[in-house]
C-alpha positions in Angstrom: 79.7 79.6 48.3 79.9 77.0 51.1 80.1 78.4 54.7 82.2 76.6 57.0 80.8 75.5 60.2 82.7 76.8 63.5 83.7 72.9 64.1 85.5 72.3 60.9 87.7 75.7 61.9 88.6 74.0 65.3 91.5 71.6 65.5 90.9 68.4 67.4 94.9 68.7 68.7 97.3 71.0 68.6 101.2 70.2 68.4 103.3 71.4 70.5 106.8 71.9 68.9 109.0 72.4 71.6 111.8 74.6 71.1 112.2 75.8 67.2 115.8 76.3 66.1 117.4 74.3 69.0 115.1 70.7 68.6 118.8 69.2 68.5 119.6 70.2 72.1 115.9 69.3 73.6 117.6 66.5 74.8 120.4 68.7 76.4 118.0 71.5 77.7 115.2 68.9 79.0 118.5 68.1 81.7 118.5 71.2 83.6 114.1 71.0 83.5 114.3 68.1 84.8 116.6 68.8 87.1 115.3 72.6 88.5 111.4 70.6 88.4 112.7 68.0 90.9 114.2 70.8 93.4 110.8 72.6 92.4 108.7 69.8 93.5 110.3 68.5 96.7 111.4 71.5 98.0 107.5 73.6 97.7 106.0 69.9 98.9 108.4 70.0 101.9 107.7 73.8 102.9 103.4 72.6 102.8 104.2 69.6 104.7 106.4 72.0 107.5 103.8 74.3 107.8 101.1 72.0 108.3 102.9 69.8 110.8 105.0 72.5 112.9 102.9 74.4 115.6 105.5 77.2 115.5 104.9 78.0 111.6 101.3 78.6 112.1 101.7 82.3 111.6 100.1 84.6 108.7 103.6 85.1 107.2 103.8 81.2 107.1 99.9 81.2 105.5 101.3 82.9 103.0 104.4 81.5 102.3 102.0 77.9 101.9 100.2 79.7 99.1 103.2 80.6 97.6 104.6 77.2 97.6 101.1 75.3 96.5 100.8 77.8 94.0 104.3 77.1 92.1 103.9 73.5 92.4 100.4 74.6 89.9 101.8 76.1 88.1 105.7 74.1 87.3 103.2 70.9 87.4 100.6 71.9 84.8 103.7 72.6 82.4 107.0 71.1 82.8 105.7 67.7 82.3 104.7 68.0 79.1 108.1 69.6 77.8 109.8 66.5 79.3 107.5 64.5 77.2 108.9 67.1 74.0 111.9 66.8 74.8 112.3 62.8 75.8 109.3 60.9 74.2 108.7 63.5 71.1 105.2 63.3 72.2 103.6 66.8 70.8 100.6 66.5 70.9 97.8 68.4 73.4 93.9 68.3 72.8 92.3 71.4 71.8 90.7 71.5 75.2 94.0 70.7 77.2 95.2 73.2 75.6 93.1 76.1 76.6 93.3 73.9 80.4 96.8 74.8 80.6 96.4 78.5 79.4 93.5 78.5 81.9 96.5 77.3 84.7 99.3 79.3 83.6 97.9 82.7 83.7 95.8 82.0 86.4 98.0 81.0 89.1 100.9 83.2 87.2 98.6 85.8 88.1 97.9 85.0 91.8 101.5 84.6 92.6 102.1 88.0 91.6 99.2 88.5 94.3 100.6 86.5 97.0 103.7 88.3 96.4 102.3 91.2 96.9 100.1 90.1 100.3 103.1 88.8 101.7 104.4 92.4 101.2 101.6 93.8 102.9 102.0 91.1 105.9 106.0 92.5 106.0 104.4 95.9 106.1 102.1 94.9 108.8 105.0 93.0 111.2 107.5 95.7 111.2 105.3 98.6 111.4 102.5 97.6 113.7 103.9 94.5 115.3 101.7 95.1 118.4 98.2 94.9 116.5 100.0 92.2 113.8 97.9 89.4 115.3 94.7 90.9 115.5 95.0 92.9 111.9 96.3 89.5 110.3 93.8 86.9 111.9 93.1 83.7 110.2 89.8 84.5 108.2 91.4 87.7 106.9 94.4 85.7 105.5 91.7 83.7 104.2 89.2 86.4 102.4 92.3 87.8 101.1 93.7 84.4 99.4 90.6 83.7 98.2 90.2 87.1 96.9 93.6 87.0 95.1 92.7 83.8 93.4 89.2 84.8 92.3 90.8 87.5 90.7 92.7 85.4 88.5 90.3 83.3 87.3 87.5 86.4 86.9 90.3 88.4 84.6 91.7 84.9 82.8 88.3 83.7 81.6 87.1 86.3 79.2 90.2 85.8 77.4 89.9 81.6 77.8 86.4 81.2 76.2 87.0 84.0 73.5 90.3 82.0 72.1 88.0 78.6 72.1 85.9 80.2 69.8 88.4 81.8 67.3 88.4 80.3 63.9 92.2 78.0 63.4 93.0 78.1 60.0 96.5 78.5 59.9 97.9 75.1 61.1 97.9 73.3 64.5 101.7 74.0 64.6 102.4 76.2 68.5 105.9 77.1 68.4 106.2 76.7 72.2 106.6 74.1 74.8 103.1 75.1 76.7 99.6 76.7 75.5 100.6 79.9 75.9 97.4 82.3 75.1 98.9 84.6 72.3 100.9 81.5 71.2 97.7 79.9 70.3 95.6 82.9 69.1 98.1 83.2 66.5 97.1 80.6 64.2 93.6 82.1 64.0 92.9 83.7 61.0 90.2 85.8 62.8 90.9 89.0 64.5 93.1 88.7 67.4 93.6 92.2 68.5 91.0 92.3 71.2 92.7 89.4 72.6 96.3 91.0 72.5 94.9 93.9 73.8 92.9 92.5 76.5 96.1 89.9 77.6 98.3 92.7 78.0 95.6 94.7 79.9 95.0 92.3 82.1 99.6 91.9 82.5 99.9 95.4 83.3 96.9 95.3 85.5 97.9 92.7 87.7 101.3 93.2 87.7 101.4 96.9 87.9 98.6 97.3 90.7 100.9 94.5 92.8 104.0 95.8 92.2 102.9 99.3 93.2 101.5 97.7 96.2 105.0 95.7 96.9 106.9 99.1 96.0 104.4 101.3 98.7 104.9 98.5 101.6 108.7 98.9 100.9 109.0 102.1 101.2 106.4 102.1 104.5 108.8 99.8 105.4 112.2 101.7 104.5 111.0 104.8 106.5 109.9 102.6 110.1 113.6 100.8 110.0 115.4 104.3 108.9 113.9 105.2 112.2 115.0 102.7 114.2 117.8 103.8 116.9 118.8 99.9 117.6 121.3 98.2 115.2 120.0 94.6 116.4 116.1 95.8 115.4 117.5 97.0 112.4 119.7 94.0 111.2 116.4 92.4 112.3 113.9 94.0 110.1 115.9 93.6 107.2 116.5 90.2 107.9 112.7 89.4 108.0 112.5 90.8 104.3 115.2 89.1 102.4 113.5 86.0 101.2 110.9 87.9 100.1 112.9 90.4 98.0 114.8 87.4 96.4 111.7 85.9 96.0 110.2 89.0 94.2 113.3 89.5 92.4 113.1 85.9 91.0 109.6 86.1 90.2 109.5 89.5 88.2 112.6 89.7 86.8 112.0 87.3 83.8 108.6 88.9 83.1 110.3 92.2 82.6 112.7 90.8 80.5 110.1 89.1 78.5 107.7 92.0 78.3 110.9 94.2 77.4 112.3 92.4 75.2 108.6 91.4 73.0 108.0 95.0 73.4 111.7 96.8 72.3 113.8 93.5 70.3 111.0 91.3 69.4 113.0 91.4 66.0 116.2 91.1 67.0 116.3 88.5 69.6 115.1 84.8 68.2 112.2 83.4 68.9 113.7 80.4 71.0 115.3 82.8 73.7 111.3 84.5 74.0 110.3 80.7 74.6 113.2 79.6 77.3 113.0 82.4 79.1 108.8 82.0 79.3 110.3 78.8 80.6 112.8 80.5 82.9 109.8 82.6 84.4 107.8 79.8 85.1 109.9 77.3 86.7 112.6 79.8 88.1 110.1 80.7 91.2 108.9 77.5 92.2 112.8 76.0 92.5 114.3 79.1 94.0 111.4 80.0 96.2 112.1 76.4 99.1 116.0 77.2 99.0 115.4 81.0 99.9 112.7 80.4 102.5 115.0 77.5 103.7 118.2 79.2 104.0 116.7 82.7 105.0 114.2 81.7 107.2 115.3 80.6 110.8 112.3 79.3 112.2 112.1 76.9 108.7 115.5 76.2 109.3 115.7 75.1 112.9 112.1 72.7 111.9 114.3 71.1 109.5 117.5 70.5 111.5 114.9 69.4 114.3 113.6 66.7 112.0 116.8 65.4 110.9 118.1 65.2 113.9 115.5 63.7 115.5 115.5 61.0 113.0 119.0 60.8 113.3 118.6 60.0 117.1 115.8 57.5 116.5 118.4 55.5 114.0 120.8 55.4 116.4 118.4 53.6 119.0 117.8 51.4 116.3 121.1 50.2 116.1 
């Protein structure tokens, strides 16, 4: 009997098929992509180029919020360009080691988001309920350790699952139902045993997600109790206030992934498979749009750098004229 060698087992490309059952309204659905990428894009580049420039955001909460943005713009960037190129050009096709590049990207900065969420919870925690000591607990190499922590994590808990899928055996077609190399996607068309890699993705989900959002869910409550105490409506109205675009940003960042882990989990049968793969979509380019209105809107010291800008350019066009 002839053996196969590992390399004839491995795909040189894989194809990348977009939506299945709704290939008609790619063109349609590519619209709104488009559309959410551009806001996602200009809006996350404008917050980094704020924060860099303005003296007054150089604050840990601001650190933060610059991690935030740089890491939506990853990971938006290292997948909604290539579903335009489904949708528009029809152009399918990923190398084998692009592919496993963008499940390296996806669930590695997927995964440190959920960690910045959760360390800008922390620095919430920090400002409301020792504001006195917030400069000296929250100094600039700590907010450094800690992002580099956060991502290190990441790429420490993504890697054993990266290298694994390289070396599973593809004999079931190079076919991915799916606009981006998503890791079970992929491991799916091996006709090796997969199990240690479902089990060790969703491990490594409901580690990450369920140590931050016990961490987020503590601060809040830290949180809750300071401001219940509070005998001053203005420090109240103000405490709150400093925490709003940070719940909407949690609640835009975790709600698809529930939906998706609940729905895999309890309707994985009932629900079709495009809705699993639009709202995968949703959860990955939902954040990055959202997150620059929220912080723009919410945040007044964001807000009165921006109106500074354009109206100091407003004023220097006028001398122009």
């Amino acid at each position: 009997m002839l053996m196969l060698n590992q390399t004839d087992l491995t795909p040189a490309s894989f194809i990348l098929n977009g939506i299945p059952g709704l290939e008609d309204m790619h063109m349609w659905i590519s619209f709104p992509f488009c559309s959410m990428y551009a806001v996602a894009v200009i809006g996350n580049c404008g917050l980094l180029y704020l924060i860099c420039c303005e003296d007054s955001l150089h604050r840990p909460m601001y650190y933060f919020l610059a991690m935030l943005s740089l890491t939506d713009l990853v990971i938006c960037s290292s997948t909604i360009p290539k579903a335009l190129c489904i949708f528009w050009l029809h152009f399918k096709e990923i190398s084998f080691s692009g592919c496993l590049v963008q499940m390296f990207f996806v669930h590695t900065f997927t995964g440190m988001e959920s960690g910045v969420l959760m360390l800008m919870a922390l620095d919430r925690y920090v400002a409301i309920c020792y504001p006195l000591r917030y400069s000296t607990i929250l100094t600039n190499p700590v907010i450094a350790k800690v992002g580099l922590a956060t991502f290190l994590r990441g790429v420490l808990l993504i890697i054993p699952f990266t290298f694994p899928t390289k070396r599973l055996p593809y004999c079931k077609g190079n076919v991915i139902p799916h606009t981006y190399c998503d890791h079970m996607s992929v491991a799916k068309l091996s006709c090796g045993n997969i199990k240690v890699n479902a089990i060790y993705g969703l491990t490594v989900a409901l580690l990450i997600g369920g140590f931050d959002i016990l961490c987020i869910t503590i601060s809040y409550t830290m949180i809750l109790r300071a401001v219940v105490s509070l005998s001053s409506a203005d420090a109240l109205q103000k405490a709150f206030s400093t925490c709003t675009a940070h719940i909407c940003a949690i609640v835009f960042s975790y709600s698809p992934a529930f939906f998706s882990f609940f729905s895999h989990c309890f309707g994985g049968h009932t629900i079709p498979p495009s809705c699993h793969i639009i709202v995968a979509n949703v959860y990955l380019l939902l954040p990055p749009t959202m997150n620059p209105i929220v912080y723009g809107v919410k945040t007044k010291q964001i807000r009165d750098c921006v109106i500074r800008i354009v109206s100091g350019s407003k004023d220097i066009k006028s001398q122009t004229k």
